[in-house]
N, C-alpha and C positions, 0 to 999 in steps of 0.2 A: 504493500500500500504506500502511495507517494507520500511524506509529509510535507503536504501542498496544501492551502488553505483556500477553501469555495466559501464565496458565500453566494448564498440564495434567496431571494425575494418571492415571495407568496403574497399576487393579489387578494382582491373584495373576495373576487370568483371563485377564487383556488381554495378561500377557505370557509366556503358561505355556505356548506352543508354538511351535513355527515358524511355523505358521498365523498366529497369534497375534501375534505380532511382526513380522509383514510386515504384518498390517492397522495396527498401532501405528505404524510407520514410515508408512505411507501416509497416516497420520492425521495425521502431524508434517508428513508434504511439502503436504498439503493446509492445514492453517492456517499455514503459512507464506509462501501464498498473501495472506492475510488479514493477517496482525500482522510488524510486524516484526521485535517483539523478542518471545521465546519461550523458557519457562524447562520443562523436562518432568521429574515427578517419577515415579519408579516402586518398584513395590512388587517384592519378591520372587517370582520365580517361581511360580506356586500349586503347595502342597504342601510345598515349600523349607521355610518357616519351620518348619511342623510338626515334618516331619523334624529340622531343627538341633533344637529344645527338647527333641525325645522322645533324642536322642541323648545330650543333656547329662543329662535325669533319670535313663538309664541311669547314665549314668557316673557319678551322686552315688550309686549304689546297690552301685559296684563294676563293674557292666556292662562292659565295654570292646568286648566279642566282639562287637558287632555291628559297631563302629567299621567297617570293612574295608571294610563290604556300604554302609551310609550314607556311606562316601571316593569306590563306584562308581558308586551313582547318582545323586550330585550330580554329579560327572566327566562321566557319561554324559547326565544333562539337558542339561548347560549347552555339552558340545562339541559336542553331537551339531546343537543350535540353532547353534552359531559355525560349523560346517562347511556347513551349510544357505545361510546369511544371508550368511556372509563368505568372498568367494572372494581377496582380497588378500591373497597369501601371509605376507607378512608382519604384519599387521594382526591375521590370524585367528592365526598362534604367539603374537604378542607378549599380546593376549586372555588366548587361553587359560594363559600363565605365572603372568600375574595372577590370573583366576580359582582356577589350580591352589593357587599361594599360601595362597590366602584357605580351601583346603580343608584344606591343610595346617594350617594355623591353627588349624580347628574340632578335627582332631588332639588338636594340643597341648592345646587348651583341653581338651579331654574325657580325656586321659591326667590334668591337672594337679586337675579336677576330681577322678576315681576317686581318687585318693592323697590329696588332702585329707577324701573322704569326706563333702563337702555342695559344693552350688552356689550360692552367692552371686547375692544381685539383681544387682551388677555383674557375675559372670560371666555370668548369663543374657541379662544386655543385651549382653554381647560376644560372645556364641555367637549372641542374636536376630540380631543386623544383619548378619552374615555373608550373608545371603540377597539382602537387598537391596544390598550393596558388589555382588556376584556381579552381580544382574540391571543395576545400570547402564552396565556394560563392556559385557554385554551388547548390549542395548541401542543404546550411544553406537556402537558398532562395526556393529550393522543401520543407525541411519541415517547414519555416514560412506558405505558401502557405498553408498546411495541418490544418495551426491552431496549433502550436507546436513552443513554443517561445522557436530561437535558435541564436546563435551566433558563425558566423564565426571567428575564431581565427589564428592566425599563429605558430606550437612548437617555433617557433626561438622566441618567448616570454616565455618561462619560462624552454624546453630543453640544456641543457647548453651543450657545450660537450667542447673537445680540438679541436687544430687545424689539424686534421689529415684527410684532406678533402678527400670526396672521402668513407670513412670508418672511420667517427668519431667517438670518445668512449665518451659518458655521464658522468658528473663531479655529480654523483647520489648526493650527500648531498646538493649541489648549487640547482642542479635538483627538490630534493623532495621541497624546502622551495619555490620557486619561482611556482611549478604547484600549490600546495597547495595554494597559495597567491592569483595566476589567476582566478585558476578554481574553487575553492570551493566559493569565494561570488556569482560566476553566479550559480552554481548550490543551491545556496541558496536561489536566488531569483527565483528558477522552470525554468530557462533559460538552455537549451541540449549546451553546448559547439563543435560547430564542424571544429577540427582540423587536421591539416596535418598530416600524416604518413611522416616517412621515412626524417623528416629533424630536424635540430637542430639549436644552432649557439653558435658559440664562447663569450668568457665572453665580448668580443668587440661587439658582436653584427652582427659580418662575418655569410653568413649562409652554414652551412657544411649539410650533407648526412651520414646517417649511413650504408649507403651502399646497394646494390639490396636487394629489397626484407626487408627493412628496416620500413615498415612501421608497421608489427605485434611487429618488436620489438617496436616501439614508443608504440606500444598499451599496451607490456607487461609494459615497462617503466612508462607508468603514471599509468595502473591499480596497477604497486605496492606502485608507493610514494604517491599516496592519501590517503591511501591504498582501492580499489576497492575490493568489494565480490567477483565478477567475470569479467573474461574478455573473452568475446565473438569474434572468427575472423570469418566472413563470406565469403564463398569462393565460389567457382563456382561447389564445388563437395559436397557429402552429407558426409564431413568429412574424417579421416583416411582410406587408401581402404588397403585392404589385399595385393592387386598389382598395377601398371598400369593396367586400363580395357583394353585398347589398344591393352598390351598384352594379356592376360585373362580375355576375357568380363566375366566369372563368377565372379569375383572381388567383396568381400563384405566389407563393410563398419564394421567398427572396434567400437563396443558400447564404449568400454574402451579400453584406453592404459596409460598404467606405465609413466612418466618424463626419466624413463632409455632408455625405449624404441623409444621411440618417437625421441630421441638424435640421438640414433643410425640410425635411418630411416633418420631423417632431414638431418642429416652429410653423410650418402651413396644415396643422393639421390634423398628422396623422398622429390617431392615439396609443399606439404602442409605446411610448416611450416618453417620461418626461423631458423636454427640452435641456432642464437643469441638468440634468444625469447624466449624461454623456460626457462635459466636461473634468469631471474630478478623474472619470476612467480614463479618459483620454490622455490627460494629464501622466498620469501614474503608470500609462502604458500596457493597464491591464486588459487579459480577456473578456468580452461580453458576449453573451448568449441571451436571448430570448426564445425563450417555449412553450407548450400546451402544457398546462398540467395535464388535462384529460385523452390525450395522447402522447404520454409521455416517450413513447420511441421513435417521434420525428426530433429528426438532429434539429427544427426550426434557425433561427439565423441566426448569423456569428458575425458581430463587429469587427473589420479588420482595419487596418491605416491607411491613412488616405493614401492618394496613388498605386495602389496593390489591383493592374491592371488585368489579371488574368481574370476569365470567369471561372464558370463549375466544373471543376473536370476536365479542365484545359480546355473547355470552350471558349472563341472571345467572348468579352466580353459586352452586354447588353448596353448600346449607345443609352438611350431611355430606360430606366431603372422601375419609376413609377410615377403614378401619378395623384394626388392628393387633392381637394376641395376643403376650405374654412368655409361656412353659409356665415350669412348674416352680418356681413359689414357692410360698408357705405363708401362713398367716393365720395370727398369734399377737395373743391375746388377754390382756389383763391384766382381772379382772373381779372385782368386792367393793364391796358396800354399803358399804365402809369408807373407800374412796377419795373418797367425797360430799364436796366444798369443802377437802378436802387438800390445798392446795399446794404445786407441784414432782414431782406423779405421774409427769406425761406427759416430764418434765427428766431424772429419774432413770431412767426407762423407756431413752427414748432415749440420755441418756450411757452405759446397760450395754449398749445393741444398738451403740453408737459402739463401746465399746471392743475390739467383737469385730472389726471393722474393718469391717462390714454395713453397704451401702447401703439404705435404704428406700424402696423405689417409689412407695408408695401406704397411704397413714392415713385411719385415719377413726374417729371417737368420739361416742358418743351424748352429746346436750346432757345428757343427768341424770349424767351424769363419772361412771356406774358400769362403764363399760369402756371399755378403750382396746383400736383394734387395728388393727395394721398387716400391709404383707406385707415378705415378706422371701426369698430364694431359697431352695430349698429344701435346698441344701447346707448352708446356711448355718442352718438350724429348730434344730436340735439344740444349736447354740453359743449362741445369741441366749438360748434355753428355759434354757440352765443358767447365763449370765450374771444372765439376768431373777429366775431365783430364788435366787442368790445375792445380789443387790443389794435386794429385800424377802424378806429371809430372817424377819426380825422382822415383817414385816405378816404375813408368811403363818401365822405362829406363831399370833398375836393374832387370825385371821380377819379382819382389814380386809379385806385380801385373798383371795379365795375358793378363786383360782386362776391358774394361769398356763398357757394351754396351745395346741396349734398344731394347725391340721387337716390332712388328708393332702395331695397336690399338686394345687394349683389352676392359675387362671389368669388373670391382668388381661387382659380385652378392653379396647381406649378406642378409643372414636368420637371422628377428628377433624375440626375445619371451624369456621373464624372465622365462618362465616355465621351460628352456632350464638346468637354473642355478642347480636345481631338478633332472632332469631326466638321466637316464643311457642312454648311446648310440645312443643322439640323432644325431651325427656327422656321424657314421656308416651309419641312414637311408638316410643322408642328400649323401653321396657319391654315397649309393647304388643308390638312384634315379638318380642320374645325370649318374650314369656308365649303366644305365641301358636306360638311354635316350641319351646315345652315344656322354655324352658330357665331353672333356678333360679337366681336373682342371690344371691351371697351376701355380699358387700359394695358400697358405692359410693362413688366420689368424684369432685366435681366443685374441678376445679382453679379459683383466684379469674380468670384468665386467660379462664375461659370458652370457650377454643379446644378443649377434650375434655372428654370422660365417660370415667371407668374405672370399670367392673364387674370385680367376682371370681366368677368360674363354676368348676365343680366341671371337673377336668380334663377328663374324656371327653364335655363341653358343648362345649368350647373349639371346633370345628370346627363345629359346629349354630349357634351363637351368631355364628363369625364369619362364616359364610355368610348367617344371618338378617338380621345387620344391612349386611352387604355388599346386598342388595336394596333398601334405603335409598337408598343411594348412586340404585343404577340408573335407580330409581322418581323418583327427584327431579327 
C-alpha cells in the first residue's frame, strides 16, 4: 500500500440517503485499499442546507411557526440514516445526542434571530454549517460501523480564515500549520479523518463559510497544505460532460481537461466544480479527479496542466472541448458620441457596477469607445442601471452620454478547448453553426487566454445554440 495521502470530497448527493452513504463508505473501504493515509471531507446532507437558510430567513421575518416541522425533518433525515447504517447500540445513541444537539442549536439560533429581527452574515454562517457538523457524525459513524477506524472532526479546528462571513478567504500559512498538526497524528495512527466541507473559523474561533458550493474548495485546501497526492470530489455525474445532458443527452464525459479549461467552464457555468477550487490544487500541483459516487468504476475526469496537448489514448486532441450556458443575465450598455477619447469611462463604469457588489462575467467594447457593454445577472440589471446613472448623472444631462440601458434576459454561451489557442478559424465554424441554426449573436468575447468564446444569445436561443454548437464537439 502507497503511503500517499487522498483526500476525498462527498457531495449533498453522495450523502443524502442511506443508499447513498453505504456507496460513500464503500468508496472509503475501497481506497483504502490504495493510500494509506486518507482525509474524507463531506458536505451536508442534500437539501439540509436549504432547509437550515430558509429557516433562518423565516425567522428574520418573525416566522418561528414552522420551526417544529424543520426540528422533524432534520430528526427524521439524519436518525432515520443512523438507525439504517449503525447497529452498535451505543454508537448509534451517543450519534444521534450529538446530532440532536446541533438541532437544538438551529432552535436557538432561529428563536434568537426572530427577536432581534435580522440575521447577520455570522448568524447565517452559524445556522449554514449546522448541516455539514450533522453529516460528519454521520458519516464517521457509517464507516466505524464498516470496521474503518475514523474520526469525526470539525475545519473550524484547524481552517482559519478572516472575518468575511458568508465568503471567507483562508489565512493558508495559519491554515497549513494547524491541518498538518490535527490531521496528520490521526492519520498516523491509521484513523480516516472525517471533516466538514465548506466551513472554517476565524483566529477567534467564530465559524464563517466559504461560501456555496464551498466544500470542494475545503477539499482542495487541505489536499494542498498536507500536501495530499491527490484529491478526489465525488459527485452525482461521471465527471466533466461535454454539455448539460439535459440539453444534449448525447453529452460525453470529458477523460481529460486542462486547469485552463476547467476555469473557464467553472466560471461560465458549468457546475461540476467550484471556481474557487481549482486554484489552491493548481497551485500545489496536485492530482484532481472528479467522479460518480453511484458508479463508482468510471475512471470520470482527471485534471491535468495546462498545455498537456495529447488527447485519450493518443488521440489528438479535441479542438472544442465543451460547451456551457449561464441563463439569466442582462446586457447593459453605456453609449454617447461623447464618450470619444474621455478618459476613465470604462473606471467609472465599473467602480458604480463594483459598488453594487456585481460581479461581471463578460465585456466587450467597440474600438471607436462609443459604447461600452457588459453582462451582468439579471437580478442584479436594475441596481447596476440606477448606480450607472447616478455616477454620469452630468454626462447624461450634457448628452455625452446618450444613454444607459439593459436588455431583457439573455444568455452567455462559451465554447471551450485549448486546442482553440492552435487552430485557424475556429471562431468562423463557431458563427457559421449558430447562423446556420438561426441563432442571433448578440455580443462577443474572446478571453486573451484563448481557451473560450463567449457569445450572448437572446434567452429562448440558449438551448438551439447550445445544442448547435455541442455538434462541434461530436463532428470533430
Amino acid at each position: 500500500m502507497k503511503q500517499q495521502t487522498l483526500v476525498m470530497k462527498f457531495g449533498g448527493t453522495s450523502v443524502g440517503s442511506v443508499d447513498a452513504l453505504k456507496q460513500a463508505t464503500q468508496i472509503i473501504r475501497d481506497a483504502r485499499d490504495e493510500f494509506a493515509r486518507m482525509v474524507v471531507v463531506t458536505s451536508a446532507m442534500s437539501g439540509v442546507t436549504d432547509l437550515l437558510l430558509k429557516s433562518a430567513s423565516l425567522a428574520a421575518q418573525g416566522k418561528v411557526d414552522s420551526l417544529p416541522q424543520a426540528e422533524s425533518t432534520l430528526r427524521e433525515k439524519h436518525f432515520s440514516a443512523i438507525d439504517a447504517l449503525v447497529h452498535d447500540q451505543q454508537r448509534c445513541a451517543e450519534v444521534k445526542a450529538e446530532i440532536n444537539a446541533l438541532i437544538l442549536s438551529l432552535v436557538d439560533l432561529c428563536k434568537a434571530i426572530a427577536v432581534l429581527g435580522e440575521a447577520s452574515h455570522r448568524a447565517m454562517d452559524a445556522v449554514a454549517s449546522l448541516g455539514e457538523r450533522m453529516s460528519i457524525r454521520l458519516l464517521a459513524a457509517a464507516v466505524q460501523e464498516a470496521g474503518i477506524k475514523a474520526k469525526a472532526i470539525e475545519a473550524t479546528e484547524f481552517i482559519v480564515t478572516n472575518a468575511h462571513y458568508q465568503n471567507a478567504h483562508p489565512d493558508f500559512r495559519v491554515t497549513t500549520e494547524k491541518t498538518r498538526a490535527v490531521l496528520n497524528p490521526l492519520m498516523d495512527e491509521g484513523i480516516v479523518p472525517i471533516t466538514t466541507g465548506f466551513i472554517g473559523a476565524t483566529p477567534e474561533g467564530v465559524t464563517t463559510t466559504l461560501g456555496r458550493g464551498g466544500s470542494d474548495y475545503s477539499a482542495a485546501i487541505i489536499g494542498s497544505v498536507l500536501p495530499a497526492e491527490d484529491v478526489w470530489i465525488w459527485t452525482d455525474v461521471d465527471g466533466v460532460m461535454t454539455t448539460d445532458p439535459r440539453i444534449a443527452p448525447e453529452a460525453q464525459t470529458l477523460p481529460e481537461i486542462s486547469y485552463g479549461e476547467i476555469a473557464e467552464l467553472a466560471y461560465y457555468g458549468a457546475k461540476v466544480l467550484h471556481p474557487k477550487t481549482i486554484r489552491p490544487v493548481v497551485e500545489a500541483g496536485i492530482g484532481l479527479r472528479i467522479c460518480n459516487t453511484f458508479n463508482p468504476s468510471h475512471p470520470g475526469t482527471r485534471l491535468i496542466a495546462n498545455g498537456h496537448a495529447n488527447g485519450h489514448n493518443g488521440e489528438p486532441e479535441k479542438i472544442i472541448k465543451a460547451v456551457t450556458a449561464i441563463r439569466k443575465q442582462r446586457l447593459v450598455t453605456i453609449e454617447g458620441r461623447g464618450m470619444l477619447g474621455v478618459p476613465g469611462v470604462a473606471a467609472r463604469a465599473f467602480g458604480a457596477v463594483a459598488s453594487t457588489g456585481t460581479s461581471v462575467p463578460l465585456i466587450t467594447q467597440a474600438s471607436s469607445e462609443q459604447s461600452i457593454c457588459f453582462a451582468v445577472p439579471a437580478e442584479a440589471g436594475p441596481f447596476v442601471l440606477s448606480a450607472l446613472e447616478k455616477a454620469f448623472v452630468h454626462e447624461i444631462e450634457d448628452e455625452d452620454i446618450d444613454r444607459v440601458w439593459s436588455t431583457s434576459d439573455v444568455s452567455i454561451v462559451t465554447v471551450v478547448g485549448a486546442g482553440m489557442r492552435h487552430t485557424v478559424g475556429v471562431a468562423g465554424r463557431v458563427f457559421s453553426q449558430l447562423g446556420n441554426s438561426g441563432v442571433n449573436v448578440l455580443a462577443i468575447a474572446q478571453g486573451s487566454s484563448e481557451v473560450s468564446i463567449s457569445l450572448v444569445v437572446d434567452n429562448a436561443d440558449t438551448e438551439n445554440a447550445v445544442k448547435a454548437l455541442h455538434r462541434l464537439i461530436i463532428a470533430d
